[in-house]
C-alpha positions as CSV (number, residue, x, y, z in Angstrom):
1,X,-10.2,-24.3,-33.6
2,X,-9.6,-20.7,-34.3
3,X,-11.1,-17.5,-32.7
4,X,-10.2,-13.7,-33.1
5,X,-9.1,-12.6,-29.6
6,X,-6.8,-10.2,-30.8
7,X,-7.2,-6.8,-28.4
8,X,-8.5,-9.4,-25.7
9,X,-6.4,-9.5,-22.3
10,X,-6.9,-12.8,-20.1
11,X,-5.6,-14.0,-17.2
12,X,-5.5,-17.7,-16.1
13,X,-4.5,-19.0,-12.9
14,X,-2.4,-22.3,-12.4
15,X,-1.2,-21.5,-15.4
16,X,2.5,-23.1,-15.2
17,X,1.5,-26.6,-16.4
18,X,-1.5,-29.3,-16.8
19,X,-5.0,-27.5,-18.2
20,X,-4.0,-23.9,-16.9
21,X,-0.9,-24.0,-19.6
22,X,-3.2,-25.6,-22.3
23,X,-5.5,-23.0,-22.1
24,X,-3.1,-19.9,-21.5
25,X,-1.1,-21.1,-24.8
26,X,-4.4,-21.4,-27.1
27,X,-5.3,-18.0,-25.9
28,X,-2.6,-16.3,-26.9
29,X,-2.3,-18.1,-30.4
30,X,-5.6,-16.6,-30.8
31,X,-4.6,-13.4,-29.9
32,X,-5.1,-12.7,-26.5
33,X,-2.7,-10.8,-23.9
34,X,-2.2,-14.1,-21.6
35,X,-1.3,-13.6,-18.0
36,X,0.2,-17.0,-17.0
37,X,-0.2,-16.7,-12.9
38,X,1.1,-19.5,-11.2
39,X,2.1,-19.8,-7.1
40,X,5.8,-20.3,-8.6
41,X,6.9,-17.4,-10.2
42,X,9.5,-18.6,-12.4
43,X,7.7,-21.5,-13.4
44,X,4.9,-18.8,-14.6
45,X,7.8,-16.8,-16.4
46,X,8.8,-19.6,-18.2
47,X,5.8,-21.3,-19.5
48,X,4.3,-17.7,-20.6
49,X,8.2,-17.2,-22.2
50,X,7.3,-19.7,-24.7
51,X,5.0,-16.9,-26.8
52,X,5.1,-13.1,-27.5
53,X,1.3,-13.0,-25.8
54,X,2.4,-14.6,-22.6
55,X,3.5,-12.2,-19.6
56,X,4.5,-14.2,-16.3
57,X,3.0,-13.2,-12.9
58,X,3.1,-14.8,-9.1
59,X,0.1,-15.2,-7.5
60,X,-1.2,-17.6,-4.7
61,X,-5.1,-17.2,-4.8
62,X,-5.4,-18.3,-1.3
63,X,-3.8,-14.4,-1.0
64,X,-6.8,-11.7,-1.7
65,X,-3.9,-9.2,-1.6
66,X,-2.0,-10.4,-4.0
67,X,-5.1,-11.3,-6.2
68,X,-5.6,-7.4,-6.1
69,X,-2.1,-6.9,-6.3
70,X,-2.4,-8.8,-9.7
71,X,-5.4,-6.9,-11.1
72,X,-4.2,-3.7,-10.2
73,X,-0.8,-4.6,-12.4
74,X,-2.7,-5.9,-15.4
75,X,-5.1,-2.7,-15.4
76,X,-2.0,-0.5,-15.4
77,X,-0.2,-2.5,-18.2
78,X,-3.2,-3.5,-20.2
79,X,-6.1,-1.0,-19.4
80,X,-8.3,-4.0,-18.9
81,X,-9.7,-7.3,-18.4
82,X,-11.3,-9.4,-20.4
83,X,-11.2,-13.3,-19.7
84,X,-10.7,-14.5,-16.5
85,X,-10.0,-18.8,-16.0
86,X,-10.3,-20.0,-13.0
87,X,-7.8,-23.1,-13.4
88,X,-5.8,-23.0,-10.4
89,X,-6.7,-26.1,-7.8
90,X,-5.4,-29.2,-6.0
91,X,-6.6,-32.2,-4.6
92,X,-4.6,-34.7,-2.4
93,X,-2.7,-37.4,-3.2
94,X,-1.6,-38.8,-0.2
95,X,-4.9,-39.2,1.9
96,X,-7.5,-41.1,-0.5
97,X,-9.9,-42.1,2.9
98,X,-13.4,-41.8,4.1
99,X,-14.6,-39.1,5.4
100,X,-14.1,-40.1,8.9
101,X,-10.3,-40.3,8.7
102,X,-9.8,-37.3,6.5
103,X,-7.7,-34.6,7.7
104,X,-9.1,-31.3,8.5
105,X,-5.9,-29.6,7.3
106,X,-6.7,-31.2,3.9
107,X,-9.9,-30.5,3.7
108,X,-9.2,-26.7,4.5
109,X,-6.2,-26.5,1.9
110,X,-8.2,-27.8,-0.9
111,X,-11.4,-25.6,-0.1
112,X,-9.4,-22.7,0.3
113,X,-7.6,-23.0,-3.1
114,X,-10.3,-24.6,-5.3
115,X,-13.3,-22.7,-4.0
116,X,-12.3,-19.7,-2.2
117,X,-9.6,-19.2,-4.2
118,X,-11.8,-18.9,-7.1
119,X,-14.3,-16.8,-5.0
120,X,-11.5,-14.0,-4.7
121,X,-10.6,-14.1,-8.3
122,X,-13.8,-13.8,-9.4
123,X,-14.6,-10.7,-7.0
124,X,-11.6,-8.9,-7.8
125,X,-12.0,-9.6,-11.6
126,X,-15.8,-9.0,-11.9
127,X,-15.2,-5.7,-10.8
128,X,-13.5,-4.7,-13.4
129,X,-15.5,-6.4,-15.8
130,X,-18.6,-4.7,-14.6
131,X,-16.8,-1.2,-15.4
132,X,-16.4,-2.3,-19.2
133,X,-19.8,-3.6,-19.4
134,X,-18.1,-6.9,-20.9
135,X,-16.2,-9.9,-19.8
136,X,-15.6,-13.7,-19.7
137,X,-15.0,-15.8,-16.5
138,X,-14.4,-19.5,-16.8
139,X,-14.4,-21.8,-14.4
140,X,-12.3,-25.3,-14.2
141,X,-15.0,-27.4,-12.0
142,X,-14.9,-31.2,-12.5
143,X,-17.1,-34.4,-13.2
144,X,-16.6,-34.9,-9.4
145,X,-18.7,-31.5,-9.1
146,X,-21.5,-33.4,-10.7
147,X,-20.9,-37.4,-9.9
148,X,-20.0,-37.3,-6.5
149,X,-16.5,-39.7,-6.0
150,X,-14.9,-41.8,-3.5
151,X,-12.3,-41.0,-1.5
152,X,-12.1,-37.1,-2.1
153,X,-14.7,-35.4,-0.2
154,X,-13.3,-31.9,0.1
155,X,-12.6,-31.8,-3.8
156,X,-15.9,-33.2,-4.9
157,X,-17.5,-30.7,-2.6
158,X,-15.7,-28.3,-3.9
159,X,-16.3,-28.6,-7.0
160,X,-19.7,-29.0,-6.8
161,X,-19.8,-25.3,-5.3
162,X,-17.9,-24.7,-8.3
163,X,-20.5,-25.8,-10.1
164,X,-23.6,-24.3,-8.6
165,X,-21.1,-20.4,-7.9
166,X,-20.7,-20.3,-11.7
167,X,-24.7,-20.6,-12.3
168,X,-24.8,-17.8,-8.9
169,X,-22.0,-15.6,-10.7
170,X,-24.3,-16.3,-14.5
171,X,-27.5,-15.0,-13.0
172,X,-25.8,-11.6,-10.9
173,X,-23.2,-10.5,-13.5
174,X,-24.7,-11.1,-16.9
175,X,-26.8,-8.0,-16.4
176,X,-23.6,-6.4,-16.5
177,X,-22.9,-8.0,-20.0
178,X,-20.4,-10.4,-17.9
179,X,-20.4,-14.5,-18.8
180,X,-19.9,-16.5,-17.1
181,X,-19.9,-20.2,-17.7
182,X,-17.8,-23.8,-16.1
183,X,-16.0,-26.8,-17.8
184,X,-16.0,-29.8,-16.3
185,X,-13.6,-32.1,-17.6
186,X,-13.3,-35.9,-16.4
187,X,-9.8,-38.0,-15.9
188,X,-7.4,-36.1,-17.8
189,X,-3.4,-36.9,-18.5
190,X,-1.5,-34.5,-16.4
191,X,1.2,-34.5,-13.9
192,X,-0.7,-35.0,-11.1
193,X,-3.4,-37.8,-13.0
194,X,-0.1,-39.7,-13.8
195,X,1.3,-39.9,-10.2
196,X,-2.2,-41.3,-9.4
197,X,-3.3,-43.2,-12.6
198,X,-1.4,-43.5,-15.7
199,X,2.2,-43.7,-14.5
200,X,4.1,-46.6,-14.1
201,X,4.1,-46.0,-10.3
202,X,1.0,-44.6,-10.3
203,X,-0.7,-44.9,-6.6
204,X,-3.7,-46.1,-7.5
205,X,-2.5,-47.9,-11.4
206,X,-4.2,-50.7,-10.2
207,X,-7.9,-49.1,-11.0
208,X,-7.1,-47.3,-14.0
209,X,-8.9,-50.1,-16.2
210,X,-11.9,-50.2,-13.7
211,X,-12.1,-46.4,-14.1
212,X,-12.1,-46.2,-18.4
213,X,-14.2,-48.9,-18.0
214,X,-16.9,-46.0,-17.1
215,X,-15.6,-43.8,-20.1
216,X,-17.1,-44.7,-23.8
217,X,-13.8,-43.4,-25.5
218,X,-11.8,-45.6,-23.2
219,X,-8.9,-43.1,-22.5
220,X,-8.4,-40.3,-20.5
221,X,-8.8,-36.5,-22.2
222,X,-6.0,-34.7,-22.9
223,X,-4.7,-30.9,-21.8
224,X,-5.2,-29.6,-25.3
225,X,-8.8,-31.2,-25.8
226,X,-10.0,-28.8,-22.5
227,X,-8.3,-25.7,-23.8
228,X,-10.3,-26.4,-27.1
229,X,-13.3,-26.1,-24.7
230,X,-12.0,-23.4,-22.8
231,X,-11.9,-21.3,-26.2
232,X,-15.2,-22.2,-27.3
233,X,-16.7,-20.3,-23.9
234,X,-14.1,-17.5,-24.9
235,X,-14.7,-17.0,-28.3
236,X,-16.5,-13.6,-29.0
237,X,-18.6,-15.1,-31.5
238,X,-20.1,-17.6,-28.5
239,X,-22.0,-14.4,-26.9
240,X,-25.1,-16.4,-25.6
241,X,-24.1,-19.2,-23.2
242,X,-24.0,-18.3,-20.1
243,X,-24.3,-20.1,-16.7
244,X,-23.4,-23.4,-18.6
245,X,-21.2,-26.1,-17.1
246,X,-19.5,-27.8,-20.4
247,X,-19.1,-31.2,-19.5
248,X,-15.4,-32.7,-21.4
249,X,-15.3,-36.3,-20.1
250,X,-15.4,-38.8,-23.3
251,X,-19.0,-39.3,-22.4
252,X,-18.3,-41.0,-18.7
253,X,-21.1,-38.9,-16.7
254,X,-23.8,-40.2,-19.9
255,X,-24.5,-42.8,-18.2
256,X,-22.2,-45.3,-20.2
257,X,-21.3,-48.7,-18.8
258,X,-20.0,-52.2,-20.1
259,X,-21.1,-54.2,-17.3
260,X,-24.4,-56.0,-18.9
């Protein structure tokens, strides 16, 4: 897929690796200035090193001052923003329990990076936006924002405010000539899915076949198949969705099942 995004400057957060990278990389080969922000700084310099589009830039969006910090830089380089992707969250690995036995420090580091986290970036970036009369935000929710799943109750409810802030966001700022719309993807190959799933020592390998079992295209989605997504919502051309949560998931929240 192809889009003109040439003038267009974007930032997307979590951008060192996984989804974040997919989509900063098929941003700039469309044409876009592509801020690759990531909490490591020289993983960020080195993923946006890969393309003339890419700059690299720090930033922990659990930090509103360095979120400003951020758009203050790219306004005085740039002049501008145009796309914002909210990519950047985590989940935990280590505590797949119940409610009752989940930490509260988990719960508040998960919230705090995959809600409010997104919360600041969109505040600070909006404003801008709102100044140009134009702008994009996308936000990275997940099937779990829809389907509610076991073992994870701070990113599910997370991501289900995801979900319903990006509809919020849609209704205040499209006034403003602002869209704003969500993509929620479903199991997808990346670093951290393979510790879990689809590596050889994956912690929970065991349930990966339970798990596709639920998906029509038996297989988890891919980095690149999300960015595709991702530059749909972005394409100029696309100028009339707005508060729309695109679901990418091979068809596993349809409904689909092989048990008879």
């Amino acid at each position: 897929m192809k889009c003109d995004l040439a003038g267009k400057v974007s930032l997307v957060t979590g951008a060192a690796r996984g989804i974040g990278q997919a989509i900063a990389d098929r941003f700039a080969d469309n044409g876009s200035v592509v801020y690759y922000t990531d909490i490591s700084a020289d993983e960020a310099h080195a993923a946006a090193e890969k393309t003339p589009n890419g700059r690299g830039l720090r930033l922990d969006v659990t930090k509103p001052t360095e979120i400003v910090a951020a758009v203050q830089q790219i306004l005085s380089e740039c002049g501008r923003l145009d796309i914002l992707v909210n990519n950047a969250g985590v989940n935990t690995l280590a505590h797949r329990v119940p409610i009752d036995q989940f930490p509260r420090e988990e719960w508040d580091r998960i919230l705090s990076v995959d809600l409010t986290g997104l919360y600041e970036m969109s505040k600070a970036s909006a404003a801008v936006m709102r100044t140009q009369k134009s702008g994009r935000i996308i936000n990275i929710a997940s099937i779990a924002g829809l389907v509610p799943l076991r073992l994870q109750s701070p990113f599910v409810a997370a991501k289900a405010g995801v979900v319903n802030l990006t509809k919020a966001m849609a209704l205040e700022l499209g006034p403003a000539g602002i869209l704003v719309n969500g993509i929620a993807p479903g199991s997808t190959l990346t670093e951290g899915t393979r510790k879990l799933f689809y590596g050889d020592d994956g912690l929970f390998k065991e349930s990966v076949k339970r798990m596709l079992d639920h998906v029509p295209l038996g297989r988890p989605g891919t980095v690149e198949e999300i960015a595709v997504a991702a530059l749909f919502l972005a394409d100029p051309e696309n100028s009339y969705m707005n508060g729309h949560i695109l679901t990418v998931d091979g068809g596993w929240t349809a409904g689909y099942s092989r048990d008879f």
